[in-house]
C-alpha positions in Angstrom: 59.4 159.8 171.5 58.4 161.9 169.1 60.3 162.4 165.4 61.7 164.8 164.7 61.5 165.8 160.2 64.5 165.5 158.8 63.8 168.6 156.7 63.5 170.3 160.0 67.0 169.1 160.8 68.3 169.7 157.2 67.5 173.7 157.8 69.0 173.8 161.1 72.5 172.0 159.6 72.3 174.9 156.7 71.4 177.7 159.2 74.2 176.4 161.4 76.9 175.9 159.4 76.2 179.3 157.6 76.4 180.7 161.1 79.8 179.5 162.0 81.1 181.7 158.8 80.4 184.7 159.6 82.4 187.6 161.9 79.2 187.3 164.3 80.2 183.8 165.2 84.1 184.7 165.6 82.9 187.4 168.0 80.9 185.2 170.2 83.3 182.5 170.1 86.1 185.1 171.6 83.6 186.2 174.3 82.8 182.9 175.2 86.3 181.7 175.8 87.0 184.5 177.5 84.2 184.0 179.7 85.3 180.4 180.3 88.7 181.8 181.5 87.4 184.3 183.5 86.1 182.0 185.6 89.3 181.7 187.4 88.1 185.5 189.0 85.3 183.8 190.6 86.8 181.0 192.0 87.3 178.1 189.7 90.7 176.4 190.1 92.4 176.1 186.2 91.6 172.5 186.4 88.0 172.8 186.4 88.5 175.6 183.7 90.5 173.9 181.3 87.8 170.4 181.8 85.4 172.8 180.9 86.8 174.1 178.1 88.1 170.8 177.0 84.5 169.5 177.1 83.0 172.8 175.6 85.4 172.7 172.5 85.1 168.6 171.8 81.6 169.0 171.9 81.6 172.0 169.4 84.1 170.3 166.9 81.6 166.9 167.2 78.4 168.7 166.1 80.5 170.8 163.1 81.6 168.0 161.9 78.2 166.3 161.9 76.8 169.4 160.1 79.8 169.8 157.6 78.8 166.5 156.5 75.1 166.6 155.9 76.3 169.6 154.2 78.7 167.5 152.5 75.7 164.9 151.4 73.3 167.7 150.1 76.2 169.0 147.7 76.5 165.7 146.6 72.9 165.3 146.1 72.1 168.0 144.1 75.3 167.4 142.0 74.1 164.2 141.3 71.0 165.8 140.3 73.3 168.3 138.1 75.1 165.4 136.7 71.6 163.4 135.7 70.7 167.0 133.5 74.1 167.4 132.0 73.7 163.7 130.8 70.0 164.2 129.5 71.4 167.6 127.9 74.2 165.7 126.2 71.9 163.1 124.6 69.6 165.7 123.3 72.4 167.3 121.8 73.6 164.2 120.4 70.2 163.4 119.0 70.4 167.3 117.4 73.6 166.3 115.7 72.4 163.5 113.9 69.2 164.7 113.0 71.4 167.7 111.4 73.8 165.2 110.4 70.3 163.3 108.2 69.5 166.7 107.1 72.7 167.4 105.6 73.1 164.1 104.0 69.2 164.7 102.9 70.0 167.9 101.1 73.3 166.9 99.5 71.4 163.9 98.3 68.8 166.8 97.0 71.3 169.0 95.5 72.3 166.0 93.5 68.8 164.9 92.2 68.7 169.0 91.5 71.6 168.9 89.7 70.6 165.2 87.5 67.0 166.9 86.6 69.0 170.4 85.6 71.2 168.5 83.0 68.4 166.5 82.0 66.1 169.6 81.2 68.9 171.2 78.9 69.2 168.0 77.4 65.5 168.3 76.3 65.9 171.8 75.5 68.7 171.2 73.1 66.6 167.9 71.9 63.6 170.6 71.3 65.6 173.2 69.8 67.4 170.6 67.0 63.6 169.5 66.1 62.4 173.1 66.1 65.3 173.4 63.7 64.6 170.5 61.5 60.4 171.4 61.4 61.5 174.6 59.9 63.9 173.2 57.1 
């Protein structure tokens, strides 16, 4: 027996399931049980209508449901996959916040060392001016 790809039945289960949503679907849907009951004009006693109906609709629900959920799984699947990128994004920004968070604490240490060499400098300056002063007395 030959395999069948599961991406081949992957597009089918989207295809179908889109298909069952739309007004074309309803339409067809209403002919078709109205077929089914129409039957009765040709013959059929309401017994063998309502078995075939019966059958008809079990066999319908059966196969949405298996669609719905492989529908279900890829949804969960790719939010998985959403999930796994919202978790790398967090740790990058993470990573951003303390790398600004060094920065910061870099340039207030900076400012500081600024600040030591600025009062250090007038310090010298007054130091030169008072011995510019005294070479001239």
């Amino acid at each position: 027996m030959k395999k069948i790809p599961s991406n081949f039945l992957d597009r089918l289960s989207q295809k179908v399931t889109y298909y069952i949503g739309t007004n074309t679907s309803i339409l067809i849907h209403t002919f078709l049980f109205a077929g089914i009951f129409s039957l009765r004009f040709f013959g059929s006693s309401t017994e063998e209508i309502l078995l075939i109906l019966t059958t008809a609709v079990s066999l319908e629900a059966i196969y949405l449901a298996i669609f719905i959920q492989m529908t279900v799984n890829r949804t969960t699947e790719s939010l998985a996959g959403v999930e796994r990128d919202i978790d790398d994004i967090q740790e990058d920004i993470d990573d951003i916040q303390e790398d600004v968070s060094e920065d910061t604490t870099d340039d207030v240490d900076m400012v500081s060392v600024l600040k030591d060499m600025e009062l250090r400098l007038r310090e010298l300056q007054k130091d030169i001016s008072t011995l510019q002063k005294q070479s001239k007395s």
